[in-house]
BADO-260856 format. One record per residue (C-alpha): y, x, z; residue number from 1; chain. Coordinates in steps of 0.02 Angstrom, whole numbers. Layout:
PAKE	Y	X	Z	NUM	A
...
***
This chain:
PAKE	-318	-1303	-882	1	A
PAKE	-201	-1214	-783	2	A
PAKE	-87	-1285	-632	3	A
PAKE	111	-1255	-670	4	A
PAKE	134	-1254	-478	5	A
PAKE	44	-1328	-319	6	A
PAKE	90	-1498	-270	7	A
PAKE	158	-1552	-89	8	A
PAKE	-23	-1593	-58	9	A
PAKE	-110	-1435	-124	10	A
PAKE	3	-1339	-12	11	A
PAKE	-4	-1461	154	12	A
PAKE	-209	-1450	128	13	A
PAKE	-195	-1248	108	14	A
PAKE	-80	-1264	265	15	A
PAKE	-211	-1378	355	16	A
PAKE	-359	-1256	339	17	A
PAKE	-242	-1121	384	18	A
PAKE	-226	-1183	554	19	A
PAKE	-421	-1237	579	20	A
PAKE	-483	-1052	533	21	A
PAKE	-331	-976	660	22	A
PAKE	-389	-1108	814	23	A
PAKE	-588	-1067	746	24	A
PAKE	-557	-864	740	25	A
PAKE	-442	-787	857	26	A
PAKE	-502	-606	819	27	A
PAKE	-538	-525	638	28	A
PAKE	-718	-525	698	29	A
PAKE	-763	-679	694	30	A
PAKE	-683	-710	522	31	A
PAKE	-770	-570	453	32	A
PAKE	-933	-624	532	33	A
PAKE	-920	-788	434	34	A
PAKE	-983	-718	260	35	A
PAKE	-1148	-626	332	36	A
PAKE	-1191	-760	456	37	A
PAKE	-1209	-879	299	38	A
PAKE	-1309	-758	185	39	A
PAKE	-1390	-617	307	40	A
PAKE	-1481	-527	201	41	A
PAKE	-1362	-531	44	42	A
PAKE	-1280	-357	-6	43	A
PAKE	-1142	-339	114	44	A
PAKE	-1091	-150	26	45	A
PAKE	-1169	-55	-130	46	A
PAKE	-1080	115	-89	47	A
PAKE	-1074	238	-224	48	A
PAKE	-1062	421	-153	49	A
PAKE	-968	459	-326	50	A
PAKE	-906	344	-464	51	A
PAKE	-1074	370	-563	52	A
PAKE	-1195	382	-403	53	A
PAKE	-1356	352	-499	54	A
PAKE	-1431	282	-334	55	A
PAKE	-1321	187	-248	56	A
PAKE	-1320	154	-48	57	A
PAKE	-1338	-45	-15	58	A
PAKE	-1326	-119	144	59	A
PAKE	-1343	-298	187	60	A
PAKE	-1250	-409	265	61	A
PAKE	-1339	-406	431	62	A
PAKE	-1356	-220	420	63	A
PAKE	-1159	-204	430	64	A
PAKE	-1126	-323	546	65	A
PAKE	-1259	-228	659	66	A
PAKE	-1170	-71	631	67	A
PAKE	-1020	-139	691	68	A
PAKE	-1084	-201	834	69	A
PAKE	-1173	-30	875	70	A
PAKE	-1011	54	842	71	A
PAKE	-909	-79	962	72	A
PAKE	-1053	-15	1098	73	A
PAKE	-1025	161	1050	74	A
PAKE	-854	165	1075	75	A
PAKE	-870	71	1238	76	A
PAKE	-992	204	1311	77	A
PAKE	-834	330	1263	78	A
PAKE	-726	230	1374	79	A
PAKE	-634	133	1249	80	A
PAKE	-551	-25	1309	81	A
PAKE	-452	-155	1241	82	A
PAKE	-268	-52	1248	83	A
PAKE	-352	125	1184	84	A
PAKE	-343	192	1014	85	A
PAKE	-457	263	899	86	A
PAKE	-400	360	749	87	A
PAKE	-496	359	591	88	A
PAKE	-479	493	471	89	A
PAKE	-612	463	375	90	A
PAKE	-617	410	172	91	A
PAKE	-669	238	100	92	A
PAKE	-876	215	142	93	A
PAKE	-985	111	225	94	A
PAKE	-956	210	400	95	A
PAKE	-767	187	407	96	A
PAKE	-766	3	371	97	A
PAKE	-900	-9	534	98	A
PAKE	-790	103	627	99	A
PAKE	-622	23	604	100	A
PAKE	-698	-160	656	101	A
PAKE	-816	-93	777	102	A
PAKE	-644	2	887	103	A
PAKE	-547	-175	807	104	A
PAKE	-688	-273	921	105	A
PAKE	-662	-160	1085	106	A
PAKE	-505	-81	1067	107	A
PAKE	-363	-29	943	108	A
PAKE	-419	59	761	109	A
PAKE	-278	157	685	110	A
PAKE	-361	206	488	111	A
PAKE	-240	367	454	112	A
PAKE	-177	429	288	113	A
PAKE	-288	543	214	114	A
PAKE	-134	646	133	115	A
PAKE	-49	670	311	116	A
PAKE	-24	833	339	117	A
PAKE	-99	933	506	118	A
PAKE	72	902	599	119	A
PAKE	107	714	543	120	A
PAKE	-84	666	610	121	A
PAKE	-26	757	798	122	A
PAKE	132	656	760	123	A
PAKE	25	508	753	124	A
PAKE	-87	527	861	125	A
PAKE	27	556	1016	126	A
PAKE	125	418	953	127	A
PAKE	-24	306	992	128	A
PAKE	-99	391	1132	129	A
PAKE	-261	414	1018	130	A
PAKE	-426	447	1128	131	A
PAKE	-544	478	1016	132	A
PAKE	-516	551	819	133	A
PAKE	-651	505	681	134	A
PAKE	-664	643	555	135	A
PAKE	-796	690	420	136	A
PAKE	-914	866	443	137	A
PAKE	-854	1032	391	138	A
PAKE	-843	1088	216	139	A
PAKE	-795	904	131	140	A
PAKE	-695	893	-13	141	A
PAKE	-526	869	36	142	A
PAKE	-532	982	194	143	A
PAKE	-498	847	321	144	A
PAKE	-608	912	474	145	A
PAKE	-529	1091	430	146	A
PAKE	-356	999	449	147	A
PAKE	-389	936	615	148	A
PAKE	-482	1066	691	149	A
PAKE	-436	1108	876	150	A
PAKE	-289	1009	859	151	A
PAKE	-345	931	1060	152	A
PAKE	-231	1073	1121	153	A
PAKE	-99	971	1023	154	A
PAKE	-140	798	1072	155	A
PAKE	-148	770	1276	156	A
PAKE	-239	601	1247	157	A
PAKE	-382	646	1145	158	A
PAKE	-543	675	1222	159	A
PAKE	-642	691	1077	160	A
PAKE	-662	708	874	161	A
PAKE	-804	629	819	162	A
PAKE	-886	676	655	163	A
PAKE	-967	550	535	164	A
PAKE	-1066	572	368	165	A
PAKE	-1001	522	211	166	A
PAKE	-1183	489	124	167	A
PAKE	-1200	332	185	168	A
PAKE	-1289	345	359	169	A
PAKE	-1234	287	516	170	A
PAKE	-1194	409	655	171	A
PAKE	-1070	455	747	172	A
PAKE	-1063	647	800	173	A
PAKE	-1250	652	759	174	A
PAKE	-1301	464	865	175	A
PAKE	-1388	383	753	176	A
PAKE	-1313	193	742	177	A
PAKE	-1458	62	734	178	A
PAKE	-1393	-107	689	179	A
PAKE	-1382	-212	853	180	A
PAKE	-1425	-386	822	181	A
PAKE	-1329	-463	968	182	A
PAKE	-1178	-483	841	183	A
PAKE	-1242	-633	769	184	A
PAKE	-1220	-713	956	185	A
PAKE	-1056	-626	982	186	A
PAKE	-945	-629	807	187	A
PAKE	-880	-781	755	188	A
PAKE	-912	-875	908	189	A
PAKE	-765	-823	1019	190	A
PAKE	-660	-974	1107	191	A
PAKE	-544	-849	1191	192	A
PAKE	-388	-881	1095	193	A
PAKE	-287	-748	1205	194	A
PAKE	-378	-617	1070	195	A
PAKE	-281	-682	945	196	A
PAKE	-107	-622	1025	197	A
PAKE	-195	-426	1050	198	A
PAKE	-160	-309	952	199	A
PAKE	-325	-243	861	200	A
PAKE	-285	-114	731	201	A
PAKE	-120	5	699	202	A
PAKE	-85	53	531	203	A
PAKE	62	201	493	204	A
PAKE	180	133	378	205	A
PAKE	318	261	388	206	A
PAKE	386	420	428	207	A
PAKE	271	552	473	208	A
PAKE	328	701	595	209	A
PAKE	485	660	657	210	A
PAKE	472	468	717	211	A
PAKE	306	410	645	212	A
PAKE	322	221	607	213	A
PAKE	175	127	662	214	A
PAKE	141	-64	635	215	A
PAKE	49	-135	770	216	A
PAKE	-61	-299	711	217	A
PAKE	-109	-442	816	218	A
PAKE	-299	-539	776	219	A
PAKE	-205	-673	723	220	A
PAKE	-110	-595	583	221	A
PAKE	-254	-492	511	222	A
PAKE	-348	-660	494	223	A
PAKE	-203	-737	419	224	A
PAKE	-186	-631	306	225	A
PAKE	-370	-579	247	226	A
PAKE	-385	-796	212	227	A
PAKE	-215	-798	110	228	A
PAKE	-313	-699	-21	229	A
PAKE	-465	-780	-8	230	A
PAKE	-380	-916	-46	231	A
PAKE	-294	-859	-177	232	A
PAKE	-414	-757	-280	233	A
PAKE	-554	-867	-235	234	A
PAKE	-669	-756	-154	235	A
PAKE	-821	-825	-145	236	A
PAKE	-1009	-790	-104	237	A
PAKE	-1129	-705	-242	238	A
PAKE	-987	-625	-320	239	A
PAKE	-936	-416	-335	240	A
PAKE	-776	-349	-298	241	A
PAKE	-723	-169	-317	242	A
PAKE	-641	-88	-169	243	A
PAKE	-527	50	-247	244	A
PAKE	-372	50	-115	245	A
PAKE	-400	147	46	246	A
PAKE	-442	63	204	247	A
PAKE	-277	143	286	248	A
PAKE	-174	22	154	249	A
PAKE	-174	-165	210	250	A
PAKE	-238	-202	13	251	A
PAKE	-403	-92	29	252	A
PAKE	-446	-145	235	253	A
PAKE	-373	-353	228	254	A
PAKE	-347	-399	65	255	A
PAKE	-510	-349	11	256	A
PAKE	-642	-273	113	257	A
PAKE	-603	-412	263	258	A
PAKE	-589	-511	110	259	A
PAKE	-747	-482	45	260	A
PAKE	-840	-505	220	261	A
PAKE	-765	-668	267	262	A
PAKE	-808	-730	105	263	A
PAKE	-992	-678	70	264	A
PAKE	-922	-577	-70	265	A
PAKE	-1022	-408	-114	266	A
PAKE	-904	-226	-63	267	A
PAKE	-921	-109	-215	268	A
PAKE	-850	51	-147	269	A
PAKE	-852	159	-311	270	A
PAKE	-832	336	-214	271	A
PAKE	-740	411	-67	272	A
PAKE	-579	428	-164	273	A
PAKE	-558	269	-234	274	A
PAKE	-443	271	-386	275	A
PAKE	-382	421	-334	276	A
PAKE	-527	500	-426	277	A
PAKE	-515	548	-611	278	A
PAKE	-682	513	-641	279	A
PAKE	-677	317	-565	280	A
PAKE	-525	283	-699	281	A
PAKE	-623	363	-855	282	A
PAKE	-773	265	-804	283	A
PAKE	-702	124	-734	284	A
PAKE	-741	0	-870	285	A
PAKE	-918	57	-864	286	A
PAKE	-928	26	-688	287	A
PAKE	-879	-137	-716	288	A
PAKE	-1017	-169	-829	289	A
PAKE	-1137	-101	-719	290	A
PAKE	-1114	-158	-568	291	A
PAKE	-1052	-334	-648	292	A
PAKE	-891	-339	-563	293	A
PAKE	-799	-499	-543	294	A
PAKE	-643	-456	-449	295	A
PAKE	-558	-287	-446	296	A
PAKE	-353	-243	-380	297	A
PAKE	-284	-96	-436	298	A
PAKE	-86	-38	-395	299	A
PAKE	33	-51	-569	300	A
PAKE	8	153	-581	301	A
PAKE	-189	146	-604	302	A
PAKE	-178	-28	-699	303	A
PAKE	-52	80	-830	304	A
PAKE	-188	238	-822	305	A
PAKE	-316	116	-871	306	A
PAKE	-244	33	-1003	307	A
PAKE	-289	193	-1077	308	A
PAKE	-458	196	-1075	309	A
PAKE	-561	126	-1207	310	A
PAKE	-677	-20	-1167	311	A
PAKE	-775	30	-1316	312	A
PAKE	-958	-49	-1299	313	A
PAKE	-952	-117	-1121	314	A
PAKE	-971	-292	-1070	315	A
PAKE	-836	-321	-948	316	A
PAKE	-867	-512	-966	317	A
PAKE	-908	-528	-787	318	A
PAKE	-711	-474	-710	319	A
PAKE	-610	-636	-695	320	A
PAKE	-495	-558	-578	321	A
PAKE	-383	-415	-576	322	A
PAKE	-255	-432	-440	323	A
PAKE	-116	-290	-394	324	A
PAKE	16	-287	-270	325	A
PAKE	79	-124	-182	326	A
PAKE	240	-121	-286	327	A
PAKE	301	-230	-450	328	A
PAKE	192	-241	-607	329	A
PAKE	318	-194	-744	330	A
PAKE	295	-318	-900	331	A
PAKE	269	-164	-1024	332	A
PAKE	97	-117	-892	333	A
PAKE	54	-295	-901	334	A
PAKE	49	-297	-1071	335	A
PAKE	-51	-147	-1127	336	A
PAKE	-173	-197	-981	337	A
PAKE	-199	-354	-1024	338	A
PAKE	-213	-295	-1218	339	A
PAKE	-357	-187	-1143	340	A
PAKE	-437	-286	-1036	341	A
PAKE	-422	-441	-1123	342	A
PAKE	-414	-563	-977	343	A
PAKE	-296	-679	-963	344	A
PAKE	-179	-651	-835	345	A
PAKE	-151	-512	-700	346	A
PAKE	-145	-599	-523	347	A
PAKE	16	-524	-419	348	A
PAKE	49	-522	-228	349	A
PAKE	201	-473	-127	350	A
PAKE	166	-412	38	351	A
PAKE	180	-245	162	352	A
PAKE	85	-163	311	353	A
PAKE	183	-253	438	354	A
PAKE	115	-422	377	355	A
PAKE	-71	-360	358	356	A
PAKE	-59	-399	179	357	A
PAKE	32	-505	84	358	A
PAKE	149	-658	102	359	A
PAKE	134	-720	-85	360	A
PAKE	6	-745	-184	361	A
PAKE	-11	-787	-385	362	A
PAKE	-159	-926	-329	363	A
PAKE	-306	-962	-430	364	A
PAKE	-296	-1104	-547	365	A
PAKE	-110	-1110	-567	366	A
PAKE	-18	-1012	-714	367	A
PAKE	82	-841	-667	368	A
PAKE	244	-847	-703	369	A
PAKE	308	-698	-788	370	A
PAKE	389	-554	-662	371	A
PAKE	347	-663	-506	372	A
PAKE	246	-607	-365	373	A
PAKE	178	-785	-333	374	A
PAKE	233	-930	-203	375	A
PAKE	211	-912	-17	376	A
PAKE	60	-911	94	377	A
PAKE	-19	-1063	194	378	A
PAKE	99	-1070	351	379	A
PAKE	206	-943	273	380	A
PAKE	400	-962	312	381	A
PAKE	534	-869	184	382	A
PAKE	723	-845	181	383	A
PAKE	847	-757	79	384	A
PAKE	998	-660	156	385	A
PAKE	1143	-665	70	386	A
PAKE	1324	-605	133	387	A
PAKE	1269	-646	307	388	A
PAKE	1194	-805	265	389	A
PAKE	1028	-863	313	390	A
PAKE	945	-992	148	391	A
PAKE	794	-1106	187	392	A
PAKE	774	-1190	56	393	A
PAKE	789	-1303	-30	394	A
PAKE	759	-1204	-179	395	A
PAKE	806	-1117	-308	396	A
PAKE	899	-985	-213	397	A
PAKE	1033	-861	-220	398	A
PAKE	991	-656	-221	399	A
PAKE	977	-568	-80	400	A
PAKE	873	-498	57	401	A
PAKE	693	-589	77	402	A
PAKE	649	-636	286	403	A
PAKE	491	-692	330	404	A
PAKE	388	-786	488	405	A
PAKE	224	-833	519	406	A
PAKE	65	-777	587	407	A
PAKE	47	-635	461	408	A
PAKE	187	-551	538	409	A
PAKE	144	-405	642	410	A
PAKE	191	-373	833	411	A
PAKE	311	-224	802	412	A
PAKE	296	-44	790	413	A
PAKE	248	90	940	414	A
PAKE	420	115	945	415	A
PAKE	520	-18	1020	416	A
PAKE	684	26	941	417	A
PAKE	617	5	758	418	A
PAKE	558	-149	801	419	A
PAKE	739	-209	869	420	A
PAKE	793	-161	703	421	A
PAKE	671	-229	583	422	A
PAKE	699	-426	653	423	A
PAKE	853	-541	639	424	A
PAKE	849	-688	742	425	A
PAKE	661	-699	745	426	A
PAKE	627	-674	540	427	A
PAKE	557	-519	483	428	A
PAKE	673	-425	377	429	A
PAKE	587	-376	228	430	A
PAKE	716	-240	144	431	A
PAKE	677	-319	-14	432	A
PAKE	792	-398	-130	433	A
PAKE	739	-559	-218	434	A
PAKE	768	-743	-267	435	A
PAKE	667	-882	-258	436	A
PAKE	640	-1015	-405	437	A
PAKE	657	-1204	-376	438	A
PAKE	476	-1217	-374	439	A
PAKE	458	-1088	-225	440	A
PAKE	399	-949	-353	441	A
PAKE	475	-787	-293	442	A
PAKE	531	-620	-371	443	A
PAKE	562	-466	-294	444	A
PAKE	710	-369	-401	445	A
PAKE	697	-213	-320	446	A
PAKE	703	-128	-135	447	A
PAKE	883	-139	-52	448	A
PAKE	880	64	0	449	A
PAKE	831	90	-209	450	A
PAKE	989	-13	-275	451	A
PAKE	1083	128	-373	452	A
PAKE	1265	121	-323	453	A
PAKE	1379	172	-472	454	A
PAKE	1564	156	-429	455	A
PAKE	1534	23	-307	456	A
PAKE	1445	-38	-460	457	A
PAKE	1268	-127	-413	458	A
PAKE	1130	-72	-514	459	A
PAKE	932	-129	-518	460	A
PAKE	819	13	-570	461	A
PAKE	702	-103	-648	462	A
PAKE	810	-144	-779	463	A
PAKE	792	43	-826	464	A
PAKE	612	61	-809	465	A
PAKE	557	-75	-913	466	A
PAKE	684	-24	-1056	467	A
PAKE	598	165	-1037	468	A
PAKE	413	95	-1038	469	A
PAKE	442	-4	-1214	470	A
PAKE	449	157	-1299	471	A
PAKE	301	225	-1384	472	A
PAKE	193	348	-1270	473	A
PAKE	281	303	-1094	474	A
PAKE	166	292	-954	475	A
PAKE	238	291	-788	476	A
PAKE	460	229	-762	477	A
PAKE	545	268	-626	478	A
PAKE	762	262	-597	479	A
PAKE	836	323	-461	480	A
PAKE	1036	372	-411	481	A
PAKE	1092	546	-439	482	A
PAKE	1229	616	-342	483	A
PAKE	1389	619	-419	484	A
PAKE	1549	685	-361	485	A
PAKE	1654	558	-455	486	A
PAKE	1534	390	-445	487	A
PAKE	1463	418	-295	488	A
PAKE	1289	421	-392	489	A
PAKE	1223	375	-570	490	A
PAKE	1068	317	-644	491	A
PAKE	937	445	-671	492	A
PAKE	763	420	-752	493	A
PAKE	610	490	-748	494	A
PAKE	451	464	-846	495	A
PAKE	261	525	-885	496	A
PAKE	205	520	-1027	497	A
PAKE	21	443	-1076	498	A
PAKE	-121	559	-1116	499	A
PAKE	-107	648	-1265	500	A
PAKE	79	583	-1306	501	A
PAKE	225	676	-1334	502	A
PAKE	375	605	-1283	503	A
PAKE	546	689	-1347	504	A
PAKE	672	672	-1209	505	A
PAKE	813	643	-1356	506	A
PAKE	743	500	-1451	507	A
PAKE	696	418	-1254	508	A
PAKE	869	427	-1199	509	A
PAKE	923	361	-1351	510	A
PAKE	819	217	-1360	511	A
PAKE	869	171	-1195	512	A
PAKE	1045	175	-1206	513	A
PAKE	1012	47	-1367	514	A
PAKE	887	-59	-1249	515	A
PAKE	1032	-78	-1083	516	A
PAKE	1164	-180	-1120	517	A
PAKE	1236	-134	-952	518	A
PAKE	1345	7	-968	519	A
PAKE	1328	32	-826	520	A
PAKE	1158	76	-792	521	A
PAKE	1131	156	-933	522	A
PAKE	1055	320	-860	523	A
PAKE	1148	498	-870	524	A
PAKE	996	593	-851	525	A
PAKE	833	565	-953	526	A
PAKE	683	704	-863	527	A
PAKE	506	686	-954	528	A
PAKE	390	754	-822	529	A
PAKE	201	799	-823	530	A
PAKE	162	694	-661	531	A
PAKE	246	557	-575	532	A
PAKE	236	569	-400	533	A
PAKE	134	434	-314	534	A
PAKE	101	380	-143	535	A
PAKE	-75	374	-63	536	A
PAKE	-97	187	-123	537	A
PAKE	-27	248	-289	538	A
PAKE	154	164	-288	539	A
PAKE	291	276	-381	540	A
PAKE	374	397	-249	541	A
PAKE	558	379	-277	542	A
PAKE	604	493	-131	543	A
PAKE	521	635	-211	544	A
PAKE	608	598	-373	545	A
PAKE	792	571	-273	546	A
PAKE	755	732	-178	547	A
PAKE	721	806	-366	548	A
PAKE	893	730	-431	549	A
PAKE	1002	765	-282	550	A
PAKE	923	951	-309	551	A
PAKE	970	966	-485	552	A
PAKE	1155	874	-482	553	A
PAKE	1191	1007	-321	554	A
PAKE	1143	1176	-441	555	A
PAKE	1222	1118	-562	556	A
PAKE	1401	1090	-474	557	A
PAKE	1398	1249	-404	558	A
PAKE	1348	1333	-572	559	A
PAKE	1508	1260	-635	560	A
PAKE	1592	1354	-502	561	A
PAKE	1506	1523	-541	562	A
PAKE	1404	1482	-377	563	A
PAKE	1240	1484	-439	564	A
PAKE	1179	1653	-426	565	A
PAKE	1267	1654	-236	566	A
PAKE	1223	1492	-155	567	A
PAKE	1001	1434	-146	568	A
PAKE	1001	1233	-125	569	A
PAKE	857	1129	-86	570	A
PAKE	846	940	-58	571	A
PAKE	752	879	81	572	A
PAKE	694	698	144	573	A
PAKE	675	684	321	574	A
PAKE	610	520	400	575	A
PAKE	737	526	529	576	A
PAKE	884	604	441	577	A
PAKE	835	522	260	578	A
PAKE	889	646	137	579	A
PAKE	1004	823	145	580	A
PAKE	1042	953	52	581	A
PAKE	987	1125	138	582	A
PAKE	1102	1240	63	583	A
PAKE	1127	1442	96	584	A
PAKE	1259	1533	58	585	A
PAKE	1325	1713	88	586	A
PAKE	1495	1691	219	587	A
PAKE	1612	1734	79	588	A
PAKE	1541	1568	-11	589	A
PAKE	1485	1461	112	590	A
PAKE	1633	1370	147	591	A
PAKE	1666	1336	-60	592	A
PAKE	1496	1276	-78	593	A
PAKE	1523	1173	43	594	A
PAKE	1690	1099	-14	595	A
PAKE	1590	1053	-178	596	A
PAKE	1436	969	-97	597	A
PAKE	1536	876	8	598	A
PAKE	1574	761	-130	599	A
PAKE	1424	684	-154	600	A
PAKE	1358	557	-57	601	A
PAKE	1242	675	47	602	A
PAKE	1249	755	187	603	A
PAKE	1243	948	178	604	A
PAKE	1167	1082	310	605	A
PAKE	1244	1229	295	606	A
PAKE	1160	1408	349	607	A
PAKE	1254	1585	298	608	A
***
């Protein structure tokens, strides 16, 4: 029988053991270490080299911790100390979990995006002062050595890239690792509680040329935050979890793999690409089967994708969990996952990089509530911002912007400036726009920057989406403002359409208008697209789809004014700039086209 909340006491005992595992492990080593030193030679990692491997790597529990040990003594021998960096550009495998907490135990890891392009990982690595660069060998799918190649010219800092196998062995730049047993006398047994203030791993969270955001984390908020989930998803030893986030996403490296680790709880890594990989979501419920998953978190994207597959003959019995976080779960997902599944419940978390994972949690053994991301974290402090007021409770609460403290929250970014700017007054300011129930359940109604402003008119996107993804065939929902010279901007939407449907733009847009009883927001655009653009970690990439409806609303203006043919526009999102419209025109029409673009609520760059 299901909890309808925590009591007082459930949450001052969650609190209490909070604070005994922070004062027992003041780096994310000795948490991790907790799980093997119980169970050494249970499977720590069963690494699939792809999603139907037919002979799977497996490494136990003492084996990893070894390798992360031999890697902390590696990376020593390279002159790594506790304020140098070491970049990892390397996919989701047994060697870049060992790497990230073997530079974690000596120095600083910084796990990069795997998408970055050649000039956003120079960005980032001069950001950090990188000394060293992890990559995989030449000729890997994805091209990643061939992306950083030479790129030392580019980098003052670095003194090396390192290569390291993807099979499944242990070596770095051809040193063979061999698991070091002295970690059994070194993790988990630290007393120096000045660890827990250093920062031990950088993860990039924004902007990627210009002025790269990084999030610097402390010991003491990775640990935080890898036992909030525990916690709440009751990760426990003798149990399978599937890692399918990458380990440069604070859901892939703390929410599960420390997770996992800390727990006793047996990695699945189903192939280097996660759930990027077509062939992990088509087989996905056989995997679960065979591997007899009991836990597996997916983003709201890849939960939607597999709602699509057939179960057919598999016994899935064995998953209790399936947790997601990243961005909302919209009901409509929910629903046809859950219809698939056949679980009972989808766990959700709220959280972001700069709090190593998540803040709220939908806990084990109390019922969801629906379109809530969960109440707050052991030692977990929240406030709502509203009009220049600071709420504390008591709940319920009004709307407004949700502020955070605690120990999950991180020690800044590189760049001191963004830092100044993302506090108020010693709360972390989330940029997230929520309220809070009288039972301290919380839900997050949208991003502040993705409010579409219609005539001074406020207007939630969601509402939008989740009207779009009732109707028959709709995969993926995304609203976003277009320009508009009158309103300032309107709602557009955008949607995919699920395999093998046919979606007539018409009948969508109609249905929609019938489904918003807002006026307001009902949306002036309806664009059926073949692919929704996603982020690395799979959320819904709304700048992409603002830069494509600032693009459109621009042509057409000027083809009103005969302009077309004359004047070439492109819209273009720049991490310090935000987004622009690039616009060329011949002398003779440059200054009309830029009387007309003028009117919309973006700036223009003119060149003739």
């Amino acid at each position: 029988m299901l909890k309808d909340r925590l009591s007082p006491a459930d949450e001052a005992a969650r609190d209490k053991e909070m604070q005994a595992t922070l004062a027992a492990c003041p780096r994310i080593l000795d948490l991790i270490a907790r799980g093997p030193q119980g169970a050494p030679e249970a499977e720590a990692a069963i690494y699939l080299r792809s999603p139907l491997d037919p002979s799977p790597v497996v490494i136990s529990n003492d084996q990893l911790m070894g390798y992360v040990k031999a890697a902390e003594n590696y990376f020593r021998s390279q002159g790594i100390g506790k304020d140098d960096a070491v970049a990892i550009l390397v996919p989701a495998c047994p060697a870049s979990i060992v790497a990230i907490f073997g530079a974690a135990a000596c120095g600083v890891a910084e796990p990069l995006n795997l998408l970055f392009t050649r000039e956003a990982i120079v960005a980032q690595l001069n950001a950090i002062k990188a000394k060293l660069l992890l990559a995989p060998p030449p000729g890997m799918p994805g091209g990643l050595y061939e992306r950083i190649e030479g790129l030392q010219r580019e980098v003052p800092s670095l003194k090396r890239i390192v290569i390291v196998p993807l099979d499944g062995t242990m070596s770095f730049d051809g040193e063979v690792l061999r698991p070091d047993p002295a970690w059994r006398d070194d993790y988990g047994k630290s007393t120096d509680m000045s660890e827990a203030d250093r920062v031990a791993v950088m993860l990039p969270t924004g902007g990627t040329t210009g002025h790269p955001k990084v999030a610097r984390l402390t010991n003491r908020a990775m640990v935080a935050s890898t036992v909030s989930s525990r916690m709440a998803l009751d990760f426990h030893r003798g149990e399978r979890a599937m890692i399918t986030m990458p380990l440069f996403h604070v859901g892939g490296l703390f929410c599960t793999s420390a997770n996992c680790l800390s727990a006793g709880t047996t990695m699945v890594i189903p192939g280097p690409a996660g759930a990027r990989d077509p062939a992990l979501v088509r087989n996905f419920w056989q995997i679960i089967e065979q591997y007899r998953i009991n836990i597996a978190g997916n983003v709201p994207t890849i939960l939607g994708a597999l709602a699509d597959i057939p179960v057919g003959d598999s016994d899935i019995s064995t998953l209790r969990v399936t947790a997601t976080g990243a961005s909302i779960c919209p009901p409509e997902i929910e629903r046809r996952y859950l219809a698939t599944w056949g679980g009972p419940c989808i766990q959700q978390l709220y959280g972001m990089t700069e709090l190593a994972g998540a803040i709220t949690h939908d806990v084990h053994g109390v019922k969801p509530r629906a379109e809530s991301v969960g109440t707050r974290n052991p030692l977990v402090e929240l406030a709502i911002l509203d009009g220049g007021r600071l709420h504390t409770g008591p709940w319920p609460s009004p709307v407004g912007e949700l502020l955070t403290r605690g120990p999950q929250v991180f020690a800044g970014y590189v760049d001191k400036k963004q830092t100044e700017e993302a506090f108020r007054d010693g709360w972390l300011r989330t940029g997230d726009i929520c309220r809070i129930d009288a039972d301290g359940f919380v839900y997050i109604m949208g991003r502040a920057k993705d409010v579409i402003i219609r005539g001074g008119h406020n207007i939630d996107p969601r509402a939008i989406e989740d009207a779009a993804l009732a109707f028959p065939g709709v995969a993926l929902a995304a609203a976003v403002g277009r320009p508009d010279s009158y309103a300032g901007e309107v709602p557009m939407l955008f949607v995919s359409a699920q395999p093998g449907a046919h979606i007539d733009p018409q009948a969508l847009a109609a249905f929609v208008q019938d489904n918003i009883l807002e006026p307001p927001a009902r949306p002036r655009v309806v664009s059926v697209i073949a692919e929704m653009p996603v982020t690395p970690v799979g959320k819904i990439f709304k700048p992409k789809l603002r830069e494509i409806a600032a693009g459109e609303a621009a042509r057409e203006l000027l083809a009103l004014e005969g302009l077309s043919g004359d004047v070439s526009v492109d819209a273009i999102t720049d991490p310090s700039r935000g987004l622009y419209l690039s616009v060329s025109a011949p002398p003779d029409k440059a200054e009309t086209a830029e009387r007309l673009l003028k009117k919309f609520p973006v700036k223009v760059e003119l060149r003739t």
